[in-house]
N, C-alpha and C positions, 0 to 999 in steps of 0.2 A: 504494500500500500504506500503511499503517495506520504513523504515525512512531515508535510504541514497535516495530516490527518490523523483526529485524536479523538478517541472514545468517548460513545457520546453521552450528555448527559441522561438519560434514559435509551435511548434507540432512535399516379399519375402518368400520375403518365409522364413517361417520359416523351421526347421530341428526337427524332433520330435526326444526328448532324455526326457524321463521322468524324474521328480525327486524322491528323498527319498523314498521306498519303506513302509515307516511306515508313510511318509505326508498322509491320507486319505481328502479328499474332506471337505473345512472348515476348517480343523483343523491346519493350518498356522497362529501363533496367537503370537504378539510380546506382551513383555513387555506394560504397557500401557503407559511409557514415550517414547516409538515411535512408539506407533500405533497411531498417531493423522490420523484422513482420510485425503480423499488425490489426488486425482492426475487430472490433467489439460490439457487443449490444447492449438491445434498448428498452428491451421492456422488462429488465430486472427492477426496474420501478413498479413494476404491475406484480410481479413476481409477490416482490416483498412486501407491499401494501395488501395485497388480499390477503395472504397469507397470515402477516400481522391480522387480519381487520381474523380472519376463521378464527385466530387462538382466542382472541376475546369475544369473539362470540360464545365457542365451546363454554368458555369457564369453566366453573365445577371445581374439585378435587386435584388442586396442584396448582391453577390458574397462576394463581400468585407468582410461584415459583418462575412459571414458565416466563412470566411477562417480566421480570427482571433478567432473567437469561437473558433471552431475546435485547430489552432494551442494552444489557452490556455488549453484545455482539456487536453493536453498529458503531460505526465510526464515522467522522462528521469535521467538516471545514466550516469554520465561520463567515462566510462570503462576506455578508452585509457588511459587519466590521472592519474585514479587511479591505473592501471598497469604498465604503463613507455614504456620501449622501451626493455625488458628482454623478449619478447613473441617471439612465430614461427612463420617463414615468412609467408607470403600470397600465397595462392595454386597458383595451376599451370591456367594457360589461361582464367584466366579474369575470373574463376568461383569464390565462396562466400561460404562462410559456418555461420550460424543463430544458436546463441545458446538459443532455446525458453524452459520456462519454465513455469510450473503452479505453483504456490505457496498458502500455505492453511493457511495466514494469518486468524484468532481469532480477530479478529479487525473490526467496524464497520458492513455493511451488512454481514461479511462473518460470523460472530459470528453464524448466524443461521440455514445457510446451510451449514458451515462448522462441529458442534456441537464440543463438548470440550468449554475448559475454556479460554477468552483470558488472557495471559500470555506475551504478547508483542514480542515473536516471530514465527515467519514464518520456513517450508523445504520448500526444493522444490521438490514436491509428486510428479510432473512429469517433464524428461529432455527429450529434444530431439535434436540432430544436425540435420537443415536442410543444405543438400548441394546443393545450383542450379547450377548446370554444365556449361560450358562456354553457352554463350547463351540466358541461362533461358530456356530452353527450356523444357527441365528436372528437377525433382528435387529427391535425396537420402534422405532418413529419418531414422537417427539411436536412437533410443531408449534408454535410457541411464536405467538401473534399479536403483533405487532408494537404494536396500538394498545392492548395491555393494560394497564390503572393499576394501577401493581404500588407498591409500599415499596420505593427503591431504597436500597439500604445505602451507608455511607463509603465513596467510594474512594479509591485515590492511584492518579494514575496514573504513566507512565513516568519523568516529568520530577519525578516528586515530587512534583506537586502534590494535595492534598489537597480531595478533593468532600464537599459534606456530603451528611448523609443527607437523601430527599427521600419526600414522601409523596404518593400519586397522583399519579405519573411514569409519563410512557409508554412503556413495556418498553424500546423502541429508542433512547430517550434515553441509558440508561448506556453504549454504546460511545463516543457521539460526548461523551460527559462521563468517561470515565475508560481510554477504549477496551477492548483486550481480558479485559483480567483487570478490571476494571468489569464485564463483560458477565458474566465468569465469576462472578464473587462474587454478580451479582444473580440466575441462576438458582439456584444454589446457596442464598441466602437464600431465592425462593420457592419452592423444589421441597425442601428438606432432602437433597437426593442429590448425592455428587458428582461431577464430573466429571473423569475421569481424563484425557479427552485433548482439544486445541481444535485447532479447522481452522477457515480464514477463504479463501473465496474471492470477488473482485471482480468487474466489469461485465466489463472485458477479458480477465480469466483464465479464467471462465465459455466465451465464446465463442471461445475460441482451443481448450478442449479439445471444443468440443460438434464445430467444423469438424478439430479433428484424430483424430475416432472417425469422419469424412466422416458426417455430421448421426446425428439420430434420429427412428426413426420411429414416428408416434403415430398415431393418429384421432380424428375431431372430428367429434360426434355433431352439430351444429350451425356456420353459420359464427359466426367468430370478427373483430371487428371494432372492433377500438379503436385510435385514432390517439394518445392519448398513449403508447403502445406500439410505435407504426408497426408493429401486426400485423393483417395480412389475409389469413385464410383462409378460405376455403369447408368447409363442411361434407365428410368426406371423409379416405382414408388421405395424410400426409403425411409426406417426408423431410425433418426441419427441420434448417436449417444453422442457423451461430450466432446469426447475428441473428435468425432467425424463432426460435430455442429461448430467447433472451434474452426476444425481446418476448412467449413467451406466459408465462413465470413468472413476468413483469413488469405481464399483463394484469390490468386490474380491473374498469375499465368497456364491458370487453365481452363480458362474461357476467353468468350470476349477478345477483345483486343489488349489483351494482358494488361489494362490498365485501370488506373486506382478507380475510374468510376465506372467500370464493368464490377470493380467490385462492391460497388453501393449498391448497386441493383441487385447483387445476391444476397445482402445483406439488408436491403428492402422485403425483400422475397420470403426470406427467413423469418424477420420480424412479423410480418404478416402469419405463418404459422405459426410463430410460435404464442402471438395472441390469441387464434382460435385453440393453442393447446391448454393453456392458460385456462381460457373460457370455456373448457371444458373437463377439464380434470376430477370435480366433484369431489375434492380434499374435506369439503365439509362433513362426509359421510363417517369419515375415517382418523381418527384423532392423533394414533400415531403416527399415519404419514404427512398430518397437518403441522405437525411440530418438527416434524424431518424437514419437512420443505422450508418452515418458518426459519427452524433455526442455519439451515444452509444460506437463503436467500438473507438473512439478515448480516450473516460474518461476507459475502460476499460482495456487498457495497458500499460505499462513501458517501454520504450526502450531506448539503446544507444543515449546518445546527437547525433549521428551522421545521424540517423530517426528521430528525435523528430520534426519535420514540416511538416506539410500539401506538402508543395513544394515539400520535399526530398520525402515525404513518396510516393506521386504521380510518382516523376521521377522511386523509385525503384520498383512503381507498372506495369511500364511499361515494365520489364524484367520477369514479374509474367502473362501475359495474357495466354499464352500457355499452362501452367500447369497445366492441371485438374488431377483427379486422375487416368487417364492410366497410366500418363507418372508420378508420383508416385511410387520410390521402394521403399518399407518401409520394416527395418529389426531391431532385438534387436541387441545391442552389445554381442559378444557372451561371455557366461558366463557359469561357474558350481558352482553345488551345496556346499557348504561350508561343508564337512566332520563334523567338529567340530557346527555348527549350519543352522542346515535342513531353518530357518528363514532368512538365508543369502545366499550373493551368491557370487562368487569369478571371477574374469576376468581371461578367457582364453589369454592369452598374444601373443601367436601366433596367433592366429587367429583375436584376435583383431588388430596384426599388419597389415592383412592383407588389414581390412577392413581403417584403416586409412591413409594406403599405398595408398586405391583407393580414398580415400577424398586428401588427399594433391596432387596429379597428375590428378586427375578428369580422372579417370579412373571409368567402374562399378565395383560395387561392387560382388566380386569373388563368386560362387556360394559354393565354397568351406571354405568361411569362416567363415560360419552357419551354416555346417554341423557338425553335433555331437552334438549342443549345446544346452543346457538348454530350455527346452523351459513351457511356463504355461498350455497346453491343453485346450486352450480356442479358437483354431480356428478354423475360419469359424462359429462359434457361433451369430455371427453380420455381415450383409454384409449390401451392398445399393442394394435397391430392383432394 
């Protein structure tokens, strides 16, 4: 876990626009100082919040007990504080925007399913805005690309120290330069919306809640075949355990145009089942595997002090029942190819105002402000059966 993070006090579519005409399949290959692997999910928020919200429903004989377990489990960054009062107002009617990401800390379990050397810092290989609309009813999910040259702002991070501002940075650089509230401040400066709440889950926490939902299952319109991933599968419906669910959100060069946003689109794909897996598990039924899941999903994330309790996490699980994945848009932020390096990728500015116009007014998101944009030719490659 991420060393500013400390136990808490309780607990679309997409638009086809190819890229580079000289990228062939694979051949998408950074530097090896940031090709560390890479990329995470998102609805380990969902995870942990029902799950939380089951065990206090259960009650009964033990309750007690478990809801202090549980609340020691989580671990929790103080955003607010450590950003002040210099952020963008709160959207419009009562909706919320969630800045989740996966991070591919080298540190304890993740050392071996993450592979590489630990070196004491963490990116963050996958970002996503979740927006739940007034309600909950709904929820918007934008994709953040990792390799995007974004403005990243001042940070301080936990220790105090003080980052300057950097220009044509790529997105994933601000965690492992200022860690969480770094990462928060830097969508916040490029998107103008802000985020009310942060979630952080890693290589091993990942896979410890995908095998304690016993996998998920997807289909794969195509096999699936990349060894820096160690994932191999055959075209076909499949029950992915942890590792196999790790290495496809992880895949790059085995689909697609080997590149980082072919792998948002499986990584889209996946979230989408793993919501209807989610929305169907019926953990209620079953007490001990209600407290497996609880107490998995709870050691497995970081959030804002403002989640870090079983109480909170339950109350805001209460505005998440509706949401399966119908009612899921999920889109990347719209982006082009970087002229100067086929490996990066640059923010459409208009179009991304578009899309952030409709987060801060909880408005949908405009079907015009995908159009044209970049995309990884990885869809429809993974669906839920």
């Amino acid at each position: 876990m991420p060393a500013e993070s400390t136990p808490g006090a309780g607990i679309a579519h997409q638009a086809t626009t190819t890229g580079p005409r000289h990228r062939g399949r694979g051949r998408r290959r950074k530097p090896r100082s940031s090709r560390k692997p890479r990329s995470r999910r998102h609805t380990a928020l969902l995870v942990t919040a029902w799950t939380a919200a089951g065990v206090l429903v259960l009650g009964g004989t033990g309750a007690g007990y478990l809801y202090f377990k549980l609340n020691g489990n989580i671990r929790s960054v103080d955003i607010n504080h450590m950003l002040g009062t210099h952020r963008p107002g709160k959207s419009a009617g009562g909706s919320e925007n969630i800045l989740v990401l996966g991070s591919d800390s080298r540190s304890g379990g993740n050392r071996k399913l993450g592979g590489g050397t630990d070196d004491g810092t963490a990116r963050s290989d996958t970002a996503m805005i979740v927006h739940l609309r007034k309600g909950h009813k709904q929820a918007d999910v934008v994709s953040l690309p990792r390799d995007t040259l974004v403005d990243r702002p001042e940070c301080t991070d936990a220790q105090g120290t003080v980052h300057p501002a950097a220009s044509s940075a790529m997105f994933n650089s601000a965690y492992s330069t200022g860690g969480a509230a770094c990462a928060v401040k830097t969508v916040e400066s490029l998107t103008g919306v802000r985020m009310d709440h942060y979630v952080e889950v890693d290589f091993s926490g990942f896979k410890r809640l995908i095998d304690g939902l016993d996998g998920v299952r997807v289909t794969t319109t195509e096999d699936i075949r990349d060894p820096e991933s160690h994932l191999d599968l055959k075209a076909g419906t499949h029950t992915l355990d942890g590792t196999q669910a790790l290495g496809l959100v992880r895949t790059r060069h085995g689909v697609g145009d080997g590149s980082d946003l072919g792998r948002i689109q499986l990584q889209q794909a996946f979230v989408k089942a793993l919501a209807d897996r989610v929305g169907h598990i019926g953990v209620l039924t079953n007490p001990a595997k209600l407290f497996g899941l609880a107490d998995t999903a709870t050691k497995a994330v970081t959030t804002d002090s403002d989640l870090a309790s079983v109480k909170k996490l339950a109350s805001f699980a209460n505005g998440l029942k509706g949401i399966s994945a119908s009612h899921l848009n999920m889109v990347t932020m719209p982006v082009r190819y970087d002229p100067a390096d086929p490996n990066r990728v640059l923010p459409q500015q208009d179009k991304d105002q578009q899309v952030w116009d409709a987060l801060k007014n909880d408005r949908p998101i405009p079907a015009s402000a995908t159009e044209g944009a970049a995309v990884g030719r990885a869809d429809g490659v993974v669906t839920s059966p």
